[in-house]
mmCIF file of the N, C-alpha and C atoms, coordinates in Angstrom:
data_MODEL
# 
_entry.id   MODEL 
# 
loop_
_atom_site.group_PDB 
_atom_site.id 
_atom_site.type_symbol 
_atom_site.label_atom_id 
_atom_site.label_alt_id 
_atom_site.label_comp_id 
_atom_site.label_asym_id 
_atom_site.label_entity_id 
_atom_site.label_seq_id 
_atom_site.pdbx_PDB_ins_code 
_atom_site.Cartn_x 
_atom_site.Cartn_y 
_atom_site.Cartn_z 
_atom_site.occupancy 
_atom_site.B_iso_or_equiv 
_atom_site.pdbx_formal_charge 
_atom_site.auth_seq_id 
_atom_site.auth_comp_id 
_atom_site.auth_asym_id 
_atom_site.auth_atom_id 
_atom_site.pdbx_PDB_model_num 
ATOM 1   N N  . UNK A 1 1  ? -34.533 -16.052 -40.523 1.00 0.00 ? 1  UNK A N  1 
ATOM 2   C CA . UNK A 1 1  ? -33.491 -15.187 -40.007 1.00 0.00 ? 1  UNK A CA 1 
ATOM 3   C C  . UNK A 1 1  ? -33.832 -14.828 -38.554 1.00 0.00 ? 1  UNK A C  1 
ATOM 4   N N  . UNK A 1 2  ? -33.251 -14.842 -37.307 1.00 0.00 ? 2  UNK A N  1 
ATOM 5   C CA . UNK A 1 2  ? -33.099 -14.744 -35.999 1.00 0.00 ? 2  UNK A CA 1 
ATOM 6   C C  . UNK A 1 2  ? -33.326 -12.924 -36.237 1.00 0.00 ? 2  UNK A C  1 
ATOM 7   N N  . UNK A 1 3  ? -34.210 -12.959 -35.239 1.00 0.00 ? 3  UNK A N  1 
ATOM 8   C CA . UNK A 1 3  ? -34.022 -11.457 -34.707 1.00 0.00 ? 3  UNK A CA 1 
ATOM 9   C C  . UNK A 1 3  ? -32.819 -10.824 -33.607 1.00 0.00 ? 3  UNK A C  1 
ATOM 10  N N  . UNK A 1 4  ? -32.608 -9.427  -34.042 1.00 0.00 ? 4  UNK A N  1 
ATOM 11  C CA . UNK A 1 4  ? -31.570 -8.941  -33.521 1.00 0.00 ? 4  UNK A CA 1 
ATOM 12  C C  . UNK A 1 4  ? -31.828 -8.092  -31.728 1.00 0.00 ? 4  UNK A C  1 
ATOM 13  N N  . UNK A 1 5  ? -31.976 -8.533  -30.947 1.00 0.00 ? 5  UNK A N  1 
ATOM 14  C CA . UNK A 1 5  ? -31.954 -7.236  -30.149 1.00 0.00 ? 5  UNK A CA 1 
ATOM 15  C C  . UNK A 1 5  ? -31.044 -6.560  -29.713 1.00 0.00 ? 5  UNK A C  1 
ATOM 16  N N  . UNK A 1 6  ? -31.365 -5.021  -29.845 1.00 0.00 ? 6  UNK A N  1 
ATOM 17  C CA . UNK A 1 6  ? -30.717 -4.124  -29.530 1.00 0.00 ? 6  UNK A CA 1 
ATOM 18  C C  . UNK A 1 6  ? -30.603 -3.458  -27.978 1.00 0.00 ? 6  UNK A C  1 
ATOM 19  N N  . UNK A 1 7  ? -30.157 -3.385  -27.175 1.00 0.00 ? 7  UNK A N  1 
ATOM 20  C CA . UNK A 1 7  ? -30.335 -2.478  -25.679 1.00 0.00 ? 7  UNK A CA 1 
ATOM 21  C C  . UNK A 1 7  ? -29.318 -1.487  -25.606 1.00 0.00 ? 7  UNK A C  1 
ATOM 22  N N  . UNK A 1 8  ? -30.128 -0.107  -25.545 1.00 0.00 ? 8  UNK A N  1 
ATOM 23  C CA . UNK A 1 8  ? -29.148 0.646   -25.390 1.00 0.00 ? 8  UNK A CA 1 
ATOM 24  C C  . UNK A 1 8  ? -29.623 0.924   -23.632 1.00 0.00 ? 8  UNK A C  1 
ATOM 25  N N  . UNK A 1 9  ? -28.431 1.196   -23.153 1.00 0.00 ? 9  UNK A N  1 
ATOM 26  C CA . UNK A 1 9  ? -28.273 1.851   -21.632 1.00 0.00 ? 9  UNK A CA 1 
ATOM 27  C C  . UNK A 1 9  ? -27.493 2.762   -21.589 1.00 0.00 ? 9  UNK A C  1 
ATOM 28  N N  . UNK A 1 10 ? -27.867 3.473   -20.402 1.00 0.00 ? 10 UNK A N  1 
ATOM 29  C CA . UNK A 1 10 ? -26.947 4.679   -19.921 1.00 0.00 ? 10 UNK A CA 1 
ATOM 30  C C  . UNK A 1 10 ? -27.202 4.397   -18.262 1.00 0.00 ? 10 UNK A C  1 
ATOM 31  N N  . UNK A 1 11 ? -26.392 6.151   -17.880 1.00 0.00 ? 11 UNK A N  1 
ATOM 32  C CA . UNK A 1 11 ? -26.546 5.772   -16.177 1.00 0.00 ? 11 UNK A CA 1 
ATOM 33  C C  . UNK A 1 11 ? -27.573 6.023   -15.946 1.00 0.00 ? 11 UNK A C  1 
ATOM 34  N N  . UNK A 1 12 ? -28.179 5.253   -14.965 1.00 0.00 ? 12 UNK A N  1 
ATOM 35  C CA . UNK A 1 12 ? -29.119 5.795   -14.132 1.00 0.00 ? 12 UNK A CA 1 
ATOM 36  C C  . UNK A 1 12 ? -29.716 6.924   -13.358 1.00 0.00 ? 12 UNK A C  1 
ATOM 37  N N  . UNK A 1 13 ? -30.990 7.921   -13.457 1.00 0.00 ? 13 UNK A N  1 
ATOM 38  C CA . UNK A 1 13 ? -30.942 8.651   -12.444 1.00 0.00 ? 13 UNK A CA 1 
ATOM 39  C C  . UNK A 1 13 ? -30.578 8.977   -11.166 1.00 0.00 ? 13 UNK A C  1 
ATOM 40  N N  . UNK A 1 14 ? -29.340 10.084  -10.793 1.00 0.00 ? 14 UNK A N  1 
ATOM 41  C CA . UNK A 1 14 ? -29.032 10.155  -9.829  1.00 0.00 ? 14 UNK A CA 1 
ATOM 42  C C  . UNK A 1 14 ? -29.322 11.398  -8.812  1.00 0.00 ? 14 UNK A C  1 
ATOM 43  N N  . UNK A 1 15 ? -30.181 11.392  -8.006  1.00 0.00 ? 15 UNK A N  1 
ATOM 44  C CA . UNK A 1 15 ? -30.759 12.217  -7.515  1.00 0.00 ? 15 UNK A CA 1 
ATOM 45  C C  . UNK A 1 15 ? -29.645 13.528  -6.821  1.00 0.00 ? 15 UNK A C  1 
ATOM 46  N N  . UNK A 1 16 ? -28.410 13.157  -6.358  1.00 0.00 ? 16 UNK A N  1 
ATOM 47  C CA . UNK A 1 16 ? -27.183 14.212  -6.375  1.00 0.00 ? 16 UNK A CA 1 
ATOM 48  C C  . UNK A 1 16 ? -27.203 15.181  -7.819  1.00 0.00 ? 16 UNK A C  1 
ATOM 49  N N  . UNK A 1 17 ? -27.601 14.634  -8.573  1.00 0.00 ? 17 UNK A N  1 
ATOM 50  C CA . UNK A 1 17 ? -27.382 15.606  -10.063 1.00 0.00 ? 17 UNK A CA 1 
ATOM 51  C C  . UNK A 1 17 ? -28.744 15.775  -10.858 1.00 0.00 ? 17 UNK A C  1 
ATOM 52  N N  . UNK A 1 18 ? -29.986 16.549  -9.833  1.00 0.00 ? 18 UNK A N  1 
ATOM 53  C CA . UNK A 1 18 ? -30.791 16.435  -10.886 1.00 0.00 ? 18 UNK A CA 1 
ATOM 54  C C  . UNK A 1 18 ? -31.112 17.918  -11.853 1.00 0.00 ? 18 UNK A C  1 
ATOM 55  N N  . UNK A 1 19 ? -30.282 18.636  -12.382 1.00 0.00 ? 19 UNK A N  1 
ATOM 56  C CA . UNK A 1 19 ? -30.572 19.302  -13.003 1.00 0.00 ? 19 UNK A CA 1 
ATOM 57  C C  . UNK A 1 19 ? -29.871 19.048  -14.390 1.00 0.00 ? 19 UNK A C  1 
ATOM 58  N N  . UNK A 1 20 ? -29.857 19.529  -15.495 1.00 0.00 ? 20 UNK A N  1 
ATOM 59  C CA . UNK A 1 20 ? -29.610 18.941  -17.027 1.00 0.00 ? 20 UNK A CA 1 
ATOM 60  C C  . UNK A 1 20 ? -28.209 19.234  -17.371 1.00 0.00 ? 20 UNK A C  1 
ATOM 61  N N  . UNK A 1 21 ? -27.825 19.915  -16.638 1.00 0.00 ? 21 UNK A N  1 
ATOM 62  C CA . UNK A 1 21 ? -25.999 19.911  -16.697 1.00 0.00 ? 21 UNK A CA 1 
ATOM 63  C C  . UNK A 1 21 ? -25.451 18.844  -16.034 1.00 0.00 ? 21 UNK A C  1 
ATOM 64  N N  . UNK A 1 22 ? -25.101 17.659  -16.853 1.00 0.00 ? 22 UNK A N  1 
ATOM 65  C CA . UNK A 1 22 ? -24.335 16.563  -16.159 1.00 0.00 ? 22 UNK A CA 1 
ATOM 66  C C  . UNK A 1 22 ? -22.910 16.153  -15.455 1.00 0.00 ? 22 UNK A C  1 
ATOM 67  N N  . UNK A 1 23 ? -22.192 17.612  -15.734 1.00 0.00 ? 23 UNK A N  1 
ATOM 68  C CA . UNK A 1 23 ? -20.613 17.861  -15.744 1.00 0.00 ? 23 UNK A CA 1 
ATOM 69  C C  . UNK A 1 23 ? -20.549 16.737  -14.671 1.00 0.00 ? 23 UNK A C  1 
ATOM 70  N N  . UNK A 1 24 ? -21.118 17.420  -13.788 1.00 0.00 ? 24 UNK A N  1 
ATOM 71  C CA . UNK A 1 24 ? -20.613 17.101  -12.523 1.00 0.00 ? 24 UNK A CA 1 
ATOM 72  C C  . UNK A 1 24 ? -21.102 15.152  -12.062 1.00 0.00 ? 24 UNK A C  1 
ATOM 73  N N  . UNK A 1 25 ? -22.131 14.556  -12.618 1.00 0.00 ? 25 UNK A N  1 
ATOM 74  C CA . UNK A 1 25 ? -22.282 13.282  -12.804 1.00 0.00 ? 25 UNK A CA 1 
ATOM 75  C C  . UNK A 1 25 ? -21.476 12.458  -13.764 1.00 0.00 ? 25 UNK A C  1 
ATOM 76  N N  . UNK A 1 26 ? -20.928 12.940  -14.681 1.00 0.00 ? 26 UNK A N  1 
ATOM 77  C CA . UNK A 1 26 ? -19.635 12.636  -15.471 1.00 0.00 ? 26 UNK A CA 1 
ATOM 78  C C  . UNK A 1 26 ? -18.640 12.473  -14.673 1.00 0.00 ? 26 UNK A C  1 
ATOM 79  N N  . UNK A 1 27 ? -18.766 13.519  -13.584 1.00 0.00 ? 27 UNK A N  1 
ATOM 80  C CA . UNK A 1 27 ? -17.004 13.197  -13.416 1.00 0.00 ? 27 UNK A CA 1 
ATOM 81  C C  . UNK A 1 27 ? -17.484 12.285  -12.005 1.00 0.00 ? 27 UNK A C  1 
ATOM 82  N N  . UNK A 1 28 ? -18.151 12.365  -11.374 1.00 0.00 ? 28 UNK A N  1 
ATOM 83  C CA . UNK A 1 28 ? -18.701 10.951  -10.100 1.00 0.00 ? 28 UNK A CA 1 
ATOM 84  C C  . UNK A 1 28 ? -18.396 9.577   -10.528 1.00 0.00 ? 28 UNK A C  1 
ATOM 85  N N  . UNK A 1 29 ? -18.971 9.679   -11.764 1.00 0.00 ? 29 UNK A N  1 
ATOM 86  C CA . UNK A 1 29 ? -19.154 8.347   -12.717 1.00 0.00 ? 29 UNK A CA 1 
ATOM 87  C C  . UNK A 1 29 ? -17.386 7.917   -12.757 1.00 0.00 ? 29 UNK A C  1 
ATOM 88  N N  . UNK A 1 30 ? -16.619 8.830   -13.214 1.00 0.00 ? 30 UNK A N  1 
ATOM 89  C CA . UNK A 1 30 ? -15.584 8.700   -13.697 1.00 0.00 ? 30 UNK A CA 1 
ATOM 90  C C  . UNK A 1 30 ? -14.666 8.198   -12.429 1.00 0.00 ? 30 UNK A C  1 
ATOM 91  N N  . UNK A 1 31 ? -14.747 8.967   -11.211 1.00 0.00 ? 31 UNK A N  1 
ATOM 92  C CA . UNK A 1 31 ? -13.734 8.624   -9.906  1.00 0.00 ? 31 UNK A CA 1 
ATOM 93  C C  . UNK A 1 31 ? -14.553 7.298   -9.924  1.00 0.00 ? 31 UNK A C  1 
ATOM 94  N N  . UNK A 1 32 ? -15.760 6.762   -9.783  1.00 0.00 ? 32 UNK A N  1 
ATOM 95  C CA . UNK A 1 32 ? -16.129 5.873   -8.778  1.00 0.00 ? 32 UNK A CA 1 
ATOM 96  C C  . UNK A 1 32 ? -15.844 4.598   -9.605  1.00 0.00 ? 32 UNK A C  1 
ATOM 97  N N  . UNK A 1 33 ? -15.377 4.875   -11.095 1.00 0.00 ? 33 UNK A N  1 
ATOM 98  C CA . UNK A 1 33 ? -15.170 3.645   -11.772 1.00 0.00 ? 33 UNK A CA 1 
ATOM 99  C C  . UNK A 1 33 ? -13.824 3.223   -11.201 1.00 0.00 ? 33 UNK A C  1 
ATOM 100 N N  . UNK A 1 34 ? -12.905 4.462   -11.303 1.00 0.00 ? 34 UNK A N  1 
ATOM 101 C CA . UNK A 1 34 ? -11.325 4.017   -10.889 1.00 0.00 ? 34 UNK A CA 1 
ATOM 102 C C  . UNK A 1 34 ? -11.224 3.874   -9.692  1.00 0.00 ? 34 UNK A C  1 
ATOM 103 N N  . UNK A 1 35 ? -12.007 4.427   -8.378  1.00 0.00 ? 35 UNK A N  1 
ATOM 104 C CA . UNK A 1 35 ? -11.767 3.733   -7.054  1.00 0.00 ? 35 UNK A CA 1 
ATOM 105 C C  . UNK A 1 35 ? -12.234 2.446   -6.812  1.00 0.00 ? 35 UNK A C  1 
ATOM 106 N N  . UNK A 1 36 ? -13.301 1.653   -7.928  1.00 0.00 ? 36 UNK A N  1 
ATOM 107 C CA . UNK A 1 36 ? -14.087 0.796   -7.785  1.00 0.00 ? 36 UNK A CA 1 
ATOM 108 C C  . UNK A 1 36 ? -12.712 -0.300  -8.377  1.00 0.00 ? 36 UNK A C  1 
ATOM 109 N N  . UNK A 1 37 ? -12.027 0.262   -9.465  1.00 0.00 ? 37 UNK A N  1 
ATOM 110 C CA . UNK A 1 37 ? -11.059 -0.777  -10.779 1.00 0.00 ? 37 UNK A CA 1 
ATOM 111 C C  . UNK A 1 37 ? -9.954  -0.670  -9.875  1.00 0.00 ? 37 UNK A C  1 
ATOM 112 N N  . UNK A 1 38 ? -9.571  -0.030  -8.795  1.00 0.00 ? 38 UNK A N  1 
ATOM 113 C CA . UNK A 1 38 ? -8.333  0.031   -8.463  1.00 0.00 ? 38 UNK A CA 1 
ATOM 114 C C  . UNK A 1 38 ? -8.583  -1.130  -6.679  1.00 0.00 ? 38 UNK A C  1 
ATOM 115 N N  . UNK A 1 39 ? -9.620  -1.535  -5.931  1.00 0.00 ? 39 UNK A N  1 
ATOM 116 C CA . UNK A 1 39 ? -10.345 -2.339  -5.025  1.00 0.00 ? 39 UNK A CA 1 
ATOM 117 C C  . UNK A 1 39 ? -10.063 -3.413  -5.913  1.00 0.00 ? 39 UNK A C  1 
ATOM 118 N N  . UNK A 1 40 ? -11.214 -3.672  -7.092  1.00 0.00 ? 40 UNK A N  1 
ATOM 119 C CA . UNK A 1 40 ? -11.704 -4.943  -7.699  1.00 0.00 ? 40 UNK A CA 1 
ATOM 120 C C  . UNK A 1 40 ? -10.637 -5.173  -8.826  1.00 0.00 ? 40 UNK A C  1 
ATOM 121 N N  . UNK A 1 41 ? -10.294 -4.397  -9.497  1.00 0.00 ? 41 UNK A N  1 
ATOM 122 C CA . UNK A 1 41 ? -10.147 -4.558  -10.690 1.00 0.00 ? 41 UNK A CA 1 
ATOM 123 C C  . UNK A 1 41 ? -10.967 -4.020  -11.957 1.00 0.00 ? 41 UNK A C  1 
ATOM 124 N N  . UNK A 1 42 ? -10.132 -3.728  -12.668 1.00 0.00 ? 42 UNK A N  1 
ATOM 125 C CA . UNK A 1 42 ? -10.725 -3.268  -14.270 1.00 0.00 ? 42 UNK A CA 1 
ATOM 126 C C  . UNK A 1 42 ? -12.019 -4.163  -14.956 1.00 0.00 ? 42 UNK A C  1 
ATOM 127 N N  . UNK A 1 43 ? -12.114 -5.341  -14.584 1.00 0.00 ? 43 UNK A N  1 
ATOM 128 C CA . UNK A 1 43 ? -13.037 -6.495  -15.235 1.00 0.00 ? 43 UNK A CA 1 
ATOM 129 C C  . UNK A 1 43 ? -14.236 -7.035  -14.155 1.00 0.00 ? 43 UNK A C  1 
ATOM 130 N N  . UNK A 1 44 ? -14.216 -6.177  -13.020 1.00 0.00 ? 44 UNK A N  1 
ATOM 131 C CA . UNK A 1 44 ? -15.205 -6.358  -12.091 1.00 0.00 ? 44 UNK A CA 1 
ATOM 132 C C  . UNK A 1 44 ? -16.495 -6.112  -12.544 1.00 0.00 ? 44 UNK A C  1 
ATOM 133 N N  . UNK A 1 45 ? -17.851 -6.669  -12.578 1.00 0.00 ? 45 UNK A N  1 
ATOM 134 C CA . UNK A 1 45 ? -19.003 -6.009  -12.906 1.00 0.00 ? 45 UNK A CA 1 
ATOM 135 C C  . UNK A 1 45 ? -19.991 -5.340  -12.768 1.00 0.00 ? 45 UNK A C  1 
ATOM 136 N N  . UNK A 1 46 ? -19.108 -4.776  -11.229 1.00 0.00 ? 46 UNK A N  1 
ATOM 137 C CA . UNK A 1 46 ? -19.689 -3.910  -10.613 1.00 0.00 ? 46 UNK A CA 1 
ATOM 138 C C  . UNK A 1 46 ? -18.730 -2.403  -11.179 1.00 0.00 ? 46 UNK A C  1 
ATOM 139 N N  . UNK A 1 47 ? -17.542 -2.654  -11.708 1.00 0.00 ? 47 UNK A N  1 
ATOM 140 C CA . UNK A 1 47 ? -16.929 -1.749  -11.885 1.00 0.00 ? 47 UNK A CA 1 
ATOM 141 C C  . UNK A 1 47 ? -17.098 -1.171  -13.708 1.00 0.00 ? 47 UNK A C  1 
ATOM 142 N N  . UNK A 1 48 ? -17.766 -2.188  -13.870 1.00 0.00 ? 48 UNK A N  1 
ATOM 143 C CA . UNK A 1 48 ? -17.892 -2.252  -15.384 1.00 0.00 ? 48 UNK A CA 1 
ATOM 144 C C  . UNK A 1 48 ? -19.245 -1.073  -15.485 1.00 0.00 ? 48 UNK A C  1 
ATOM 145 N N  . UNK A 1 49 ? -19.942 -1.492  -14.512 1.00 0.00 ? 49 UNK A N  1 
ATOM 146 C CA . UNK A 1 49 ? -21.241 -0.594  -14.532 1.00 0.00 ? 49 UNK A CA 1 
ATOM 147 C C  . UNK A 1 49 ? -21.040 0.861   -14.944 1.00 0.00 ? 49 UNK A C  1 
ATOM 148 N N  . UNK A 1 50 ? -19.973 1.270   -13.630 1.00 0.00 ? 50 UNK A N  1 
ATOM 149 C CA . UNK A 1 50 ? -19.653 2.704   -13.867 1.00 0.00 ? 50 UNK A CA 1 
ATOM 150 C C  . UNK A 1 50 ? -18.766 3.219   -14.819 1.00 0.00 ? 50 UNK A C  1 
ATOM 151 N N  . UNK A 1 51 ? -18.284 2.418   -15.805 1.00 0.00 ? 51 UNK A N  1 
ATOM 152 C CA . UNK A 1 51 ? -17.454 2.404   -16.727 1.00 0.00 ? 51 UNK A CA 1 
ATOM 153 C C  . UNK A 1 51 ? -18.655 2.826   -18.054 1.00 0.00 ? 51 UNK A C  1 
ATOM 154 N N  . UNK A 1 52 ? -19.385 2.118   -17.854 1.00 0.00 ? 52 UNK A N  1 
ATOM 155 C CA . UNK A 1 52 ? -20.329 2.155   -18.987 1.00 0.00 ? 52 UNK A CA 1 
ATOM 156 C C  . UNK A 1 52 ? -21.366 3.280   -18.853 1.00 0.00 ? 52 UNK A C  1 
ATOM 157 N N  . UNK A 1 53 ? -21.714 3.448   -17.562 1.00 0.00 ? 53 UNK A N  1 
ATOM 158 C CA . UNK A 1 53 ? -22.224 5.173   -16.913 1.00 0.00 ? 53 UNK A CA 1 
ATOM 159 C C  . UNK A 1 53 ? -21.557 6.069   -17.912 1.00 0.00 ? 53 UNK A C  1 
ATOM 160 N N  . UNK A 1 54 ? -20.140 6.309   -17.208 1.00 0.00 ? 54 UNK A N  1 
ATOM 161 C CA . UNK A 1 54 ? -19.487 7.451   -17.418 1.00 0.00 ? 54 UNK A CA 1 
ATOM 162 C C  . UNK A 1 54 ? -19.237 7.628   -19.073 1.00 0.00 ? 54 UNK A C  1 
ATOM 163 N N  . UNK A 1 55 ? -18.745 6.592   -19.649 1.00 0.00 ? 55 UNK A N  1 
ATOM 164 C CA . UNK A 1 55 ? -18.507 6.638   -20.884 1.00 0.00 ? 55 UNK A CA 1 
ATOM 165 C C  . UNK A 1 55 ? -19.941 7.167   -21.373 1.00 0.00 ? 55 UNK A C  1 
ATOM 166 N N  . UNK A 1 56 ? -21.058 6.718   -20.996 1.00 0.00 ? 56 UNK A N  1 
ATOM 167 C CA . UNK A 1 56 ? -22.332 7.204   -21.718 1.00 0.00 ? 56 UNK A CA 1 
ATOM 168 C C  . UNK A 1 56 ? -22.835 8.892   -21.422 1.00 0.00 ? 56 UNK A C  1 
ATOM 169 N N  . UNK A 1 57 ? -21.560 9.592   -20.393 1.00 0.00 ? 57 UNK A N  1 
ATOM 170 C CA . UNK A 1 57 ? -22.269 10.876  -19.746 1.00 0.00 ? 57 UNK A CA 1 
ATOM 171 C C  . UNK A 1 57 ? -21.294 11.824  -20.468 1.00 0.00 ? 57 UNK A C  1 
ATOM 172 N N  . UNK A 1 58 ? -20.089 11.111  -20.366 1.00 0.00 ? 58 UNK A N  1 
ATOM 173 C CA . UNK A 1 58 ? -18.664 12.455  -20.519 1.00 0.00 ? 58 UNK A CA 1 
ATOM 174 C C  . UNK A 1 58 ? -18.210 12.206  -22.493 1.00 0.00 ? 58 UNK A C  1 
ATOM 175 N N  . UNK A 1 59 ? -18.036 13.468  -22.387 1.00 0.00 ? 59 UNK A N  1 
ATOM 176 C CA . UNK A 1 59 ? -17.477 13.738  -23.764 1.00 0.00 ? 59 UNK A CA 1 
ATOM 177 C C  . UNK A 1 59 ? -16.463 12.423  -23.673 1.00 0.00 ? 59 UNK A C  1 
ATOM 178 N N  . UNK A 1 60 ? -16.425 11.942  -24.687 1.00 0.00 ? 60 UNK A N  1 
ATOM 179 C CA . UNK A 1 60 ? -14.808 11.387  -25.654 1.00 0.00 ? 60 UNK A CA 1 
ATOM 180 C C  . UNK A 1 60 ? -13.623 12.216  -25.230 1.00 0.00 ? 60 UNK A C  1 
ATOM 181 N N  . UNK A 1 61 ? -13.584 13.313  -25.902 1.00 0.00 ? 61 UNK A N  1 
ATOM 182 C CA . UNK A 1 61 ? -12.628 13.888  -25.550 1.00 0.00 ? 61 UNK A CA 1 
ATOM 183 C C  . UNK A 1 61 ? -12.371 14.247  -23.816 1.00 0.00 ? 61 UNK A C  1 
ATOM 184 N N  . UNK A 1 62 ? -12.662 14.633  -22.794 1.00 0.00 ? 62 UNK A N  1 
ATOM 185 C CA . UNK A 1 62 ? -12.896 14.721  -21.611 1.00 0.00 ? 62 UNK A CA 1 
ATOM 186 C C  . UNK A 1 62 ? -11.805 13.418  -21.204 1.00 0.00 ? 62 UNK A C  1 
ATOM 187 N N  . UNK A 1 63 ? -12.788 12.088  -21.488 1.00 0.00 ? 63 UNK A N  1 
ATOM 188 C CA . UNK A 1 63 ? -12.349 11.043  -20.666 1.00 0.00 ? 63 UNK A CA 1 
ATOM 189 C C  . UNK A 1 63 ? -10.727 10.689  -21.594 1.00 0.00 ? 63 UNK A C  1 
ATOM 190 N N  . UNK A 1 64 ? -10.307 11.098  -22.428 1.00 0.00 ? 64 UNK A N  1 
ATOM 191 C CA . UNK A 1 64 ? -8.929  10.953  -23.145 1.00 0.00 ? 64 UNK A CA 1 
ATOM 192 C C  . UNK A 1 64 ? -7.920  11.385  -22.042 1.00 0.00 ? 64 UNK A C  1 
ATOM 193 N N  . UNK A 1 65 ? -8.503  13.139  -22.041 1.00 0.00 ? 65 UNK A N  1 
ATOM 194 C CA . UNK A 1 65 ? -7.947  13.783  -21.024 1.00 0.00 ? 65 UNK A CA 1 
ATOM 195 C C  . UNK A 1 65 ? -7.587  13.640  -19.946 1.00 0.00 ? 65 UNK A C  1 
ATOM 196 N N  . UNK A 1 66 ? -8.064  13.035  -19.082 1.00 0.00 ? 66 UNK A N  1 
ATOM 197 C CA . UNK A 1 66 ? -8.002  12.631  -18.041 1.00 0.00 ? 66 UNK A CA 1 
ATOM 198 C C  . UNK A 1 66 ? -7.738  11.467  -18.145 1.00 0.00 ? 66 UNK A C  1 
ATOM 199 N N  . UNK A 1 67 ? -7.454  10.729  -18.928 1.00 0.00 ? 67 UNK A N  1 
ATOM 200 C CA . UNK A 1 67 ? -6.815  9.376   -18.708 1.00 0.00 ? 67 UNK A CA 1 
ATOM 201 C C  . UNK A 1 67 ? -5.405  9.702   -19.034 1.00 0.00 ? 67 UNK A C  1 
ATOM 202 N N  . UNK A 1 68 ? -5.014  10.538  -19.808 1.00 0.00 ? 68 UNK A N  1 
ATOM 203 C CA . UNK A 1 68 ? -3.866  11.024  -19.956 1.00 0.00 ? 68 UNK A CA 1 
ATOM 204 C C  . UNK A 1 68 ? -3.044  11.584  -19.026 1.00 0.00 ? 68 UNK A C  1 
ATOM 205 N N  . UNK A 1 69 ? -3.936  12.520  -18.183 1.00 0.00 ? 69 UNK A N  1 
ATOM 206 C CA . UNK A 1 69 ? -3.323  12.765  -16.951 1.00 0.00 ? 69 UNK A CA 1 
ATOM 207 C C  . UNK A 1 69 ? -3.081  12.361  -15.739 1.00 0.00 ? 69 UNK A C  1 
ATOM 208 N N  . UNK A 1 70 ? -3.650  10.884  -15.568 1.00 0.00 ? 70 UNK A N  1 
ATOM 209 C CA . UNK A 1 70 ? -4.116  9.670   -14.646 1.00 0.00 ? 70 UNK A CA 1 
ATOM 210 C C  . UNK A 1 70 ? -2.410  9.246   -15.146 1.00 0.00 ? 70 UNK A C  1 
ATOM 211 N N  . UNK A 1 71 ? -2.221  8.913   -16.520 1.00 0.00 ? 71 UNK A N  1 
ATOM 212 C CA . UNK A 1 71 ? -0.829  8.437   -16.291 1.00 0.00 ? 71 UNK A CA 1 
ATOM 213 C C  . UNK A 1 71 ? 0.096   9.125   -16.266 1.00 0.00 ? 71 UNK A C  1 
ATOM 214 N N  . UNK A 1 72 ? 0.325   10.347  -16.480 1.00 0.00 ? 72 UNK A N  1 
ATOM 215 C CA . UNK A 1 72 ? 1.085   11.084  -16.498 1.00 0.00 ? 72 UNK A CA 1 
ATOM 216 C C  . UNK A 1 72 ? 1.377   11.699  -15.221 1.00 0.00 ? 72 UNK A C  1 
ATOM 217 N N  . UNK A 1 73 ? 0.455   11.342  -14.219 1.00 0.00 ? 73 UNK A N  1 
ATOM 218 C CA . UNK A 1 73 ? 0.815   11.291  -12.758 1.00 0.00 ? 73 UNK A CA 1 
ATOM 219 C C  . UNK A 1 73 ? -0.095  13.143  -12.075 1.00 0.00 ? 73 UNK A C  1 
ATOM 220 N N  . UNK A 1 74 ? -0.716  13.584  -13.048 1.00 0.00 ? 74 UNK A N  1 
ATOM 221 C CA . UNK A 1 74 ? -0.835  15.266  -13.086 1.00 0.00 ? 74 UNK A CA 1 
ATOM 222 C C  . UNK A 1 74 ? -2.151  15.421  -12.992 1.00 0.00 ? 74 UNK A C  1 
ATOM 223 N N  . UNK A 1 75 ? -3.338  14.089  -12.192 1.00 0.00 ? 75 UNK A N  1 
ATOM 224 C CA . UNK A 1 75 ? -4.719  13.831  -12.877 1.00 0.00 ? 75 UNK A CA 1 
ATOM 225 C C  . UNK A 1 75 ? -5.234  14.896  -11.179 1.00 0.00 ? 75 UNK A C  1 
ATOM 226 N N  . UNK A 1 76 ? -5.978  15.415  -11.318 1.00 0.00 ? 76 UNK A N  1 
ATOM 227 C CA . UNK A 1 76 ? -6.658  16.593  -10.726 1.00 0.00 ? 76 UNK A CA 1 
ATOM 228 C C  . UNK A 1 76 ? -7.500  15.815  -9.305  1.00 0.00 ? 76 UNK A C  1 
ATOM 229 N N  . UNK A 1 77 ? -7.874  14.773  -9.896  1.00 0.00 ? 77 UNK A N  1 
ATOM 230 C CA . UNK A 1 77 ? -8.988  14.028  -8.817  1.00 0.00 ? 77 UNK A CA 1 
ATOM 231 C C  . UNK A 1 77 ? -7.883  13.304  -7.306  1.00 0.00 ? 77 UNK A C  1 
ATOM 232 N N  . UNK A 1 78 ? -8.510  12.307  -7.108  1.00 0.00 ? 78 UNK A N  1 
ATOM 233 C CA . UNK A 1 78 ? -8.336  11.403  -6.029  1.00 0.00 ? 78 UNK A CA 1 
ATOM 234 C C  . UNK A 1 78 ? -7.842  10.042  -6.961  1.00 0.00 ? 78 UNK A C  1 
ATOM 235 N N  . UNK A 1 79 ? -5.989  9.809   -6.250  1.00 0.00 ? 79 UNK A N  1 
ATOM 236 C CA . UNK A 1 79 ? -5.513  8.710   -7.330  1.00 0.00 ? 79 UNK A CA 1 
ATOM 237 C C  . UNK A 1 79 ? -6.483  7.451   -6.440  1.00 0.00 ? 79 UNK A C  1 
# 
């Protein structure tokens, strides 16, 4: 039987956010994926990076939210 490997990742240390409240690296993560997907594209792998950051920093619920309000035209950030 073949062995399985597993890799888990997250984001990287970012020296802008080093104290244990991440709010605020969640939501970096989050603009720099969509200014990165909206340049390259959604399937870029540089854009994928911060996709996989953010998803690993911000609540579930959070990133719903704000994707909801991204289409709904009402999203708080930088379109």
């Amino acid at each position: 039987m073949s062995e399985v490997t597993i890799q888990v990742r997250t984001a990287p240390r970012d020296r802008r956010f080093p104290t244990t409240n991440q709010t605020k690296h969640c939501w970096a993560r989050y603009l720099e994926f969509h200014a990165c997907s909206k340049v390259k594209g959604d399937d870029d792998p540089e854009c994928e990076k911060f996709k996989r950051w953010y998803l690993s920093l911000c609540p579930e619920e959070w990133v719903e939210n704000w994707d909801t309000l991204k289409e709904e035209g009402r999203f708080p950030g930088p379109e």
